[in-house]
VOLUM-224972 format. One line per 10 residues: number of its first residue (from 1); for each residue y, z, x of C-alpha. Coordinates in nm, 2 decimals. Layout:
NUM = Y/Z/X  ...;
% end
This chain:
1 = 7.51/1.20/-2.11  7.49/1.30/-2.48  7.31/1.64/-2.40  7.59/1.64/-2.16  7.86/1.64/-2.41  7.66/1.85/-2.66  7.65/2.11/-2.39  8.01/2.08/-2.30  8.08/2.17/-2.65  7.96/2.52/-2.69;
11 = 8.25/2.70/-2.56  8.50/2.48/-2.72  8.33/2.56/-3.06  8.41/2.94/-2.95  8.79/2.86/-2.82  8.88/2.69/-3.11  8.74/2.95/-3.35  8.92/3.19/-3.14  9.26/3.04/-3.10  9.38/2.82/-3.37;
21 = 9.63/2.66/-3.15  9.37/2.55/-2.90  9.22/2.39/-3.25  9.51/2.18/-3.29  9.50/2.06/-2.93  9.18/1.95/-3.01  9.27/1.76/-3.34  9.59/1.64/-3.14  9.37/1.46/-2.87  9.14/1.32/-3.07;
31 = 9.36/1.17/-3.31  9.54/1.02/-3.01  9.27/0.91/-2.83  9.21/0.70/-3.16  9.52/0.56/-3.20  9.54/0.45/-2.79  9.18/0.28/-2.84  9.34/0.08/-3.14  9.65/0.03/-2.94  9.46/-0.12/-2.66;
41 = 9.21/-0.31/-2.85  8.92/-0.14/-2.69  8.70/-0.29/-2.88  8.44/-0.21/-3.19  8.23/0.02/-3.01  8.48/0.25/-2.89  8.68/0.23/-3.22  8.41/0.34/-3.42  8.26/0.61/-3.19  8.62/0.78/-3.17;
51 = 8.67/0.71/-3.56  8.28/0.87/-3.61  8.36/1.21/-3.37  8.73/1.23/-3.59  8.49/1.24/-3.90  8.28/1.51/-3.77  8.56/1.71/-3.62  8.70/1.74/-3.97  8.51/2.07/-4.07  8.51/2.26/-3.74;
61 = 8.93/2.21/-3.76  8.91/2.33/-4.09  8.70/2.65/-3.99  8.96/2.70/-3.70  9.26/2.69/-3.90  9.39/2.44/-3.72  9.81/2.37/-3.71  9.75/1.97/-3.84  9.75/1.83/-4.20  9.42/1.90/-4.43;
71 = 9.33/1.57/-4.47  9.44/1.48/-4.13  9.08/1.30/-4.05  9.08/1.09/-4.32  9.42/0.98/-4.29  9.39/0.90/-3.90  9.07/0.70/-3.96  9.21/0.51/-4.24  9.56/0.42/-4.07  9.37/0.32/-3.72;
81 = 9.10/0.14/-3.87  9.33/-0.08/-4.15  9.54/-0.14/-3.81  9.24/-0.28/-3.59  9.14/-0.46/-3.88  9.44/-0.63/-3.95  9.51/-0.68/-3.53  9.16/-0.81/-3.57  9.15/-1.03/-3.91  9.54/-1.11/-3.99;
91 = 9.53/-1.29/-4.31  9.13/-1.34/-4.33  9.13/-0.98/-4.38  8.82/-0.87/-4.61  9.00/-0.83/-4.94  8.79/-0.67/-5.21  8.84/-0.33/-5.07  9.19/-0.40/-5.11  9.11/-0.46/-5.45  8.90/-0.17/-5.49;
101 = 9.21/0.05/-5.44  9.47/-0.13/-5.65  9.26/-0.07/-5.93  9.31/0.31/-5.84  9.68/0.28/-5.84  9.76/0.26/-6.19  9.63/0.63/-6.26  9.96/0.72/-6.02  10.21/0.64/-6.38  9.99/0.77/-6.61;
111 = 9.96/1.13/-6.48  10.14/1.37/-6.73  10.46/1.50/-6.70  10.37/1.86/-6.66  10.31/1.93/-6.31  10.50/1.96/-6.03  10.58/1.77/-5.76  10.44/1.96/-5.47  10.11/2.01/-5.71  10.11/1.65/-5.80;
121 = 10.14/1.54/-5.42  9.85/1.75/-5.38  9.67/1.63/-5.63  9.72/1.29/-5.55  9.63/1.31/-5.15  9.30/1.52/-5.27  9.23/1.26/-5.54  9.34/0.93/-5.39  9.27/1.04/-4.99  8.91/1.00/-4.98;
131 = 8.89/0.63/-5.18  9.17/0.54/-4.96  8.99/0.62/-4.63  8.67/0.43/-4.82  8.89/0.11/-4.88  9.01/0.09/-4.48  8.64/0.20/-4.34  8.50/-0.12/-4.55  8.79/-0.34/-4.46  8.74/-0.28/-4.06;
141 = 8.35/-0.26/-4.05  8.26/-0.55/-4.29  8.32/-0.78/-3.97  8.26/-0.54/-3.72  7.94/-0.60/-3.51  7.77/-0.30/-3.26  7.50/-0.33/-3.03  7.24/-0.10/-3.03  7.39/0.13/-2.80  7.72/0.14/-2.91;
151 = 7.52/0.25/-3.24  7.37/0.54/-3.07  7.66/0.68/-2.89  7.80/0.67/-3.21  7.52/0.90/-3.40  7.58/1.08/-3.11  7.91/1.12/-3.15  7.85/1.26/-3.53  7.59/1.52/-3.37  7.78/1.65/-3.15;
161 = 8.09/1.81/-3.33  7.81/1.94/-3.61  7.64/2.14/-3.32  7.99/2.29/-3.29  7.99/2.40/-3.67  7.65/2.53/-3.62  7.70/2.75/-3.39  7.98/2.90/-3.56  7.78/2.99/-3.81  7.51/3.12/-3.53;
171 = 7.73/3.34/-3.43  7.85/3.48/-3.77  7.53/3.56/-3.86  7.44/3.79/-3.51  7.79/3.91/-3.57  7.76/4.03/-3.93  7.65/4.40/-3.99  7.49/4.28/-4.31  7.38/3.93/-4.44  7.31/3.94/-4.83;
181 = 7.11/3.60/-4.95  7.12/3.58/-5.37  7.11/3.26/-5.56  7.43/3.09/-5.48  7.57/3.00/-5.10  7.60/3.21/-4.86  7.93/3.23/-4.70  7.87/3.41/-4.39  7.59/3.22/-4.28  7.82/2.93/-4.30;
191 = 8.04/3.06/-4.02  8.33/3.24/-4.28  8.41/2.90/-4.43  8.30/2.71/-4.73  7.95/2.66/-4.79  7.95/2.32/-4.96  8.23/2.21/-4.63  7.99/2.30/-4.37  7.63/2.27/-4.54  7.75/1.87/-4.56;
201 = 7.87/1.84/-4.20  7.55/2.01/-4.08  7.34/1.78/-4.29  7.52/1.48/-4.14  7.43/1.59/-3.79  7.10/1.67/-3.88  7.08/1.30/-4.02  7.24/1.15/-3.70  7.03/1.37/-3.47  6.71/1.24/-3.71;
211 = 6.81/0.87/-3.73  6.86/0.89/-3.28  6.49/1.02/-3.34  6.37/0.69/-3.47  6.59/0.45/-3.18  6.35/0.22/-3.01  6.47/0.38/-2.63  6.42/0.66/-2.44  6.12/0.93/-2.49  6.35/1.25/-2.35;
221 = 6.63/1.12/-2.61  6.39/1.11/-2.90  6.25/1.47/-2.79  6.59/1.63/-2.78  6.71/1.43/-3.14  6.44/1.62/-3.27  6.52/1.94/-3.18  6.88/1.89/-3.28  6.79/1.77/-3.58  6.57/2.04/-3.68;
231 = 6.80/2.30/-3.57  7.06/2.15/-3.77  6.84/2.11/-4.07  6.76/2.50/-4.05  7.11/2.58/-4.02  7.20/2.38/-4.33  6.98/2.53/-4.51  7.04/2.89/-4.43  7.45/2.80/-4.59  7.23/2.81/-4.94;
241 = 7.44/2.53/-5.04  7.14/2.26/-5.13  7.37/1.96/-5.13  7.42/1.92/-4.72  7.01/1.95/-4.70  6.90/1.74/-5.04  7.15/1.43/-4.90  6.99/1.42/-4.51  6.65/1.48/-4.69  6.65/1.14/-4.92;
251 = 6.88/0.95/-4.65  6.59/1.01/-4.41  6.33/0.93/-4.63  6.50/0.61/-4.70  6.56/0.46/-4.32  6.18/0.63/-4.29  6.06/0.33/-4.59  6.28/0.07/-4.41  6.16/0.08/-4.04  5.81/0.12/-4.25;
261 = 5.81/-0.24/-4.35  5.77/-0.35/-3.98  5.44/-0.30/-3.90  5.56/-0.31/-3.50  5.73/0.02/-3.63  5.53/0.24/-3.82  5.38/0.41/-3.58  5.67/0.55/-3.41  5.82/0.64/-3.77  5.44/0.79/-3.83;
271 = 5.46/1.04/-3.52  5.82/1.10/-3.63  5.77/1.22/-3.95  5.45/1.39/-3.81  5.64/1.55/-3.56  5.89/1.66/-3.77  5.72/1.80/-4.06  5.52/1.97/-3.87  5.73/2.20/-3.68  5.95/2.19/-3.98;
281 = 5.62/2.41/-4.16  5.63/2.64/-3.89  5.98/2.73/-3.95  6.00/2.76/-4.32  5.81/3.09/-4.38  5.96/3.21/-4.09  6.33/3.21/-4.27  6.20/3.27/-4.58  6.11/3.61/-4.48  6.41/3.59/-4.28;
291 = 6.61/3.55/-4.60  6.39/3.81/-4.84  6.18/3.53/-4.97  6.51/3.37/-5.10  6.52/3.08/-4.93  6.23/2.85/-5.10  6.37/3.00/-5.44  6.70/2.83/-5.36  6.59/2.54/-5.30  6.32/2.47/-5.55;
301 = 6.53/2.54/-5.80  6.71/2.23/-5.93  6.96/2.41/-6.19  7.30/2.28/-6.13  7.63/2.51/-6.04  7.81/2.38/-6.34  7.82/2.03/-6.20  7.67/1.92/-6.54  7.95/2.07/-6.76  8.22/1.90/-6.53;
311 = 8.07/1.59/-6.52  7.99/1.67/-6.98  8.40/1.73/-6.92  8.49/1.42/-6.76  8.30/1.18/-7.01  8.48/1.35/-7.28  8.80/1.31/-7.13  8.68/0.92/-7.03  8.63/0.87/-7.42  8.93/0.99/-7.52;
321 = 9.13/0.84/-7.27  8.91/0.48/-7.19  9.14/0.25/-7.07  9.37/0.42/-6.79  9.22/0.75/-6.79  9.43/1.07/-6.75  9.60/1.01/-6.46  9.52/1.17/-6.10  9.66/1.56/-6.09  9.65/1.57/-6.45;
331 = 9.69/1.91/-6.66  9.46/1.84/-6.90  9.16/1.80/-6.67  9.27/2.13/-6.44  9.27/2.29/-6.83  8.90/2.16/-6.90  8.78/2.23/-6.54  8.79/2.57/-6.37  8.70/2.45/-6.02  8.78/2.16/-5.84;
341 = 8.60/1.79/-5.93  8.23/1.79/-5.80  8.09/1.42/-5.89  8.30/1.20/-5.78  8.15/0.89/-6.01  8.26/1.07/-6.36  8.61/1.18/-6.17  8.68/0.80/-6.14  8.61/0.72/-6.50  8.80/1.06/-6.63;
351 = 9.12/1.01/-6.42  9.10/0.65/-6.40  8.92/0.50/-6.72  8.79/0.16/-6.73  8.97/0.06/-6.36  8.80/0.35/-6.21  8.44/0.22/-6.38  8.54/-0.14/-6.21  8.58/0.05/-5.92  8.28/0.15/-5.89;
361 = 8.12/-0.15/-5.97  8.29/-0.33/-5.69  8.14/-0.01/-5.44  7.81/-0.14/-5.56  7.86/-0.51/-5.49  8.02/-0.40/-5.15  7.69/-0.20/-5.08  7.44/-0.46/-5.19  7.61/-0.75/-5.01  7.68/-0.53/-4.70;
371 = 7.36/-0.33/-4.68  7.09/-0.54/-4.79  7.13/-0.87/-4.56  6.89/-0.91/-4.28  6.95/-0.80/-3.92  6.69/-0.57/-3.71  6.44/-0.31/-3.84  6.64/-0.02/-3.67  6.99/-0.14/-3.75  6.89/-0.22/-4.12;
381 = 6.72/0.15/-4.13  7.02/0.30/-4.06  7.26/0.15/-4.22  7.05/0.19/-4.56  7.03/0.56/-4.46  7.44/0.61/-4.44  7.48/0.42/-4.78  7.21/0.66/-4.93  7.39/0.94/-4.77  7.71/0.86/-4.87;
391 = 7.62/0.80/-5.27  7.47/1.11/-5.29  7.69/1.33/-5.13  7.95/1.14/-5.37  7.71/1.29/-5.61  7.75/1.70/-5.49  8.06/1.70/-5.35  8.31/1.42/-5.40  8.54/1.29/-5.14  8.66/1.61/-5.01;
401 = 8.57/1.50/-4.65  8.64/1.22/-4.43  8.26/1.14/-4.35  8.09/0.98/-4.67  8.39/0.70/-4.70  8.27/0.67/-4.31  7.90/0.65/-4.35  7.96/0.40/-4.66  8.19/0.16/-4.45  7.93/0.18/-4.12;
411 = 7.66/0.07/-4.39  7.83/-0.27/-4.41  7.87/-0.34/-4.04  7.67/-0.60/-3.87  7.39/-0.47/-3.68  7.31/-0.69/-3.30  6.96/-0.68/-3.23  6.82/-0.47/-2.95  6.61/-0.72/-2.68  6.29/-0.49/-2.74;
421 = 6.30/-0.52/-3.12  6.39/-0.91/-3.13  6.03/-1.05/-2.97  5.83/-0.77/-3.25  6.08/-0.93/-3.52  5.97/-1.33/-3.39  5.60/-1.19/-3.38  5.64/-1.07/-3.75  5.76/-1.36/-3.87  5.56/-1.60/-3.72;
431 = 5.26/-1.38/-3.86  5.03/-1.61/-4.09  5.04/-1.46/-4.48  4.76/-1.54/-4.71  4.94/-1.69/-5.03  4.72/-1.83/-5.34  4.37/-1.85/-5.13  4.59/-2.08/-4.85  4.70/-1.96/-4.55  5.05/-2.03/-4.54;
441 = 5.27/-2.01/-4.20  5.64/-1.80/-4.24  5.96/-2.01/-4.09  6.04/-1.99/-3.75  6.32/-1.82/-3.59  6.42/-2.07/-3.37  6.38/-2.42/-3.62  6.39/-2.26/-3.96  6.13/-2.55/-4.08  5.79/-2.47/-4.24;
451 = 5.48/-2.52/-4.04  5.23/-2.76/-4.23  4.95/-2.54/-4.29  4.60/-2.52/-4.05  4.34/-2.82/-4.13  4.01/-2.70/-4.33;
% end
């Protein structure tokens, strides 16, 4: 059915590209398809898969031109998802992402006088947007639970809209007379739209696509994840923008590490990674040469684009203004910074002071109490991967997208385990572990008491 739905894609990526209005049908009935599951109360499942296809839709409207709002994704997701929470919750409603954002709200009166208001509103919904989506994905999936298929129609439904964007940018490549690749991104490889934009959606596809590789079910699934997700990986890599690729790279390797600990799963994460490095080795010198021996260059280089002086600019800012910052939209950080904020970690601090440092500090209590609890080996693997995506594309890019506030709040949802991983788990646990020269028996599942140990 996903292959399906992959497939049914193709020629709406080229109708969309080709009539922005037919774009904004598309944004149109996804949003409202959203809003009716809410409405309905359809349930967690179907929430977040419509919530997780808005996410990944965000880029391929933006590459349309679509007639709808810029940050329309993120504020769709964020109303819907505050709503079911709140439908779901009422007053027991998880409150330190509410907190989380009021310490953002001071920054709002201490923004300088100096711009205008259509600036300043744009300022603010490009500043306050992203943390605002963050605050309602972690208030609806803190006490949301999936089952392990709802959780793979749900990477699915991240894959799917990035094979969209990729073959946008298939086709402006076969459609260009000439393709120049230099040192920086390349911006018709990326389909005619931003590098960074589309480099990031690709990568999270590439992740979904990888992480489906690794599910427990279904040999023809896993064989067809890893095509996608090579395909996808190649295609981020050929934007030149290293961000998209570095973030799916380290995510991988990190639900890779945490299905490792099971020894029921390491060898299906061994011919995995096997499987995928390998034909990843045959592709490599093959775009390389494609690229005029650019494209290993680009990426093992590890100079930054000026993300070091803005980030050097927002500390300084930080230290002269600690307590409340400058203010979102403020002049005197468009003055220091030529381009727009890339780390979004020394943007708090700069624009918000010591509340946007507290900020961030309750992000990382968030992620360890959400991410780091027990649940099954496949469940915990991915929800570690989407926290480790989310941090570092925080890292490149900011929040100018809908999907790391997304991937950070699905990291703190409750994982079900799957009836094929539960009797490995029991077996694991009830394996003997040699502790100080005694053999020592682990608790059960089903008592919780300690076994006395074997007689000599």
């Amino acid at each position: 059915m996903a292959i399906a739905i992959a497939a049914a894609h193709l020629p709406v990526a080229f109708l969309v590209r080709q009539y922005p209005a037919a774009a904004g049908l598309h944004a149109l009935l996804t949003v409202s398809l959203l809003f009716a599951a809410v409405a309905l109360r359809r349930g967690a499942a179907t929430v977040a898969c419509l919530a997780a296809y808005t996410v990944g839709s965000e880029v391929l409207w933006r590459m349309a031109a679509a007639p709808a709002p810029w940050e329309l994704a993120k504020y769709a997701v964020a109303v819907t998802l505050v709503w079911a929470a709140v439908m779901r919750d009422g007053r027991g409603t998880y409150r330190a992402p509410l907190f989380y954002m009021l310490l953002l709200l001071p920054a709002l009166w201490v923004t300088d006088g100096r711009t205008g208001w259509l600036e300043f509103r744009n300022a603010v919904s490009g500043s306050l947007s992203g943390p605002m989506c963050l605050a309602a994905c972690c208030l609806y999936f803190r006490r949301a639970s999936l089952d392990p298929m709802a959780l793979r129609r749900l990477l699915a439904c991240l894959c799917v809209p990035a094979c969209a964007v990729a073959l946008l940018c298939v086709a402006g490549l076969l459609g260009a007379e000439h393709v120049k690749f230099g040192r920086s991104s390349s911006l018709v490889a990326s389909g005619g739209y931003g590098p960074n934009q589309v480099s990031a959606v690709l990568g999270l596809g590439a992740l979904a696509a990888f992480l489906l590789m690794l599910n427990p079910h279904g040999a023809r699934l896993r064989v067809a994840a890893l095509s996608v997700s090579l395909w996808l990986t190649g295609q981020c890599a050929l934007t030149f923008s290293r961000g998209g690729v570095y973030s799916s790279v380290i995510a991988g390797g990190v639900a890779c590490m945490a299905l490792a600990r099971w020894r029921t799963e390491r060898r299906r994460v061994a011919v995995g990674i096997t499987a995928f490095v390998a034909v990843a080795l045959l592709m490599v010198p093959v775009m390389n040469r494609a690229t005029n021996g650019r494209l290993v260059g680009r990426f093992m280089s590890f100079r930054p684009t000026g993300r070091d002086q803005i980030a050097a600019g927002d500390m300084r800012l930080f230290l002269h203004y600690p307590v409340l910052g400058v203010g979102v939209g403020s002049e005197r950080r468009r003055q220091m910074h030529a381009g727009s904020p890339q780390m979004e970690y020394t943007r708090m601090l700069a624009e918000h002071g010591l509340l946007g440092g507290l900020a961030v500090l309750v992000l990382a209590v968030m992620a360890w109490r959400g991410s780091f609890n027990s649940g099954p080996p496949y469940g915990s693997a991915v929800k570690l991967a989407c926290l480790a995506w989310s941090l570092t594309y925080m890292l490149w890019y900011a929040m100018r997208l809908a999907a790391p506030a997304f991937m950070f709040g699905l990291a703190l949802c409750r994982m079900q385990f799957d009836e094929a991983e539960a009797p490995a788990v029991e077996r694991e646990a009830e394996t003997p572990v040699l502790t100080a020269g005694r053999h020592r028996h682990s608790r059960q599942r089903s008592g919780g008491r300690q076994a006395p140990p074997p007689p000599r």
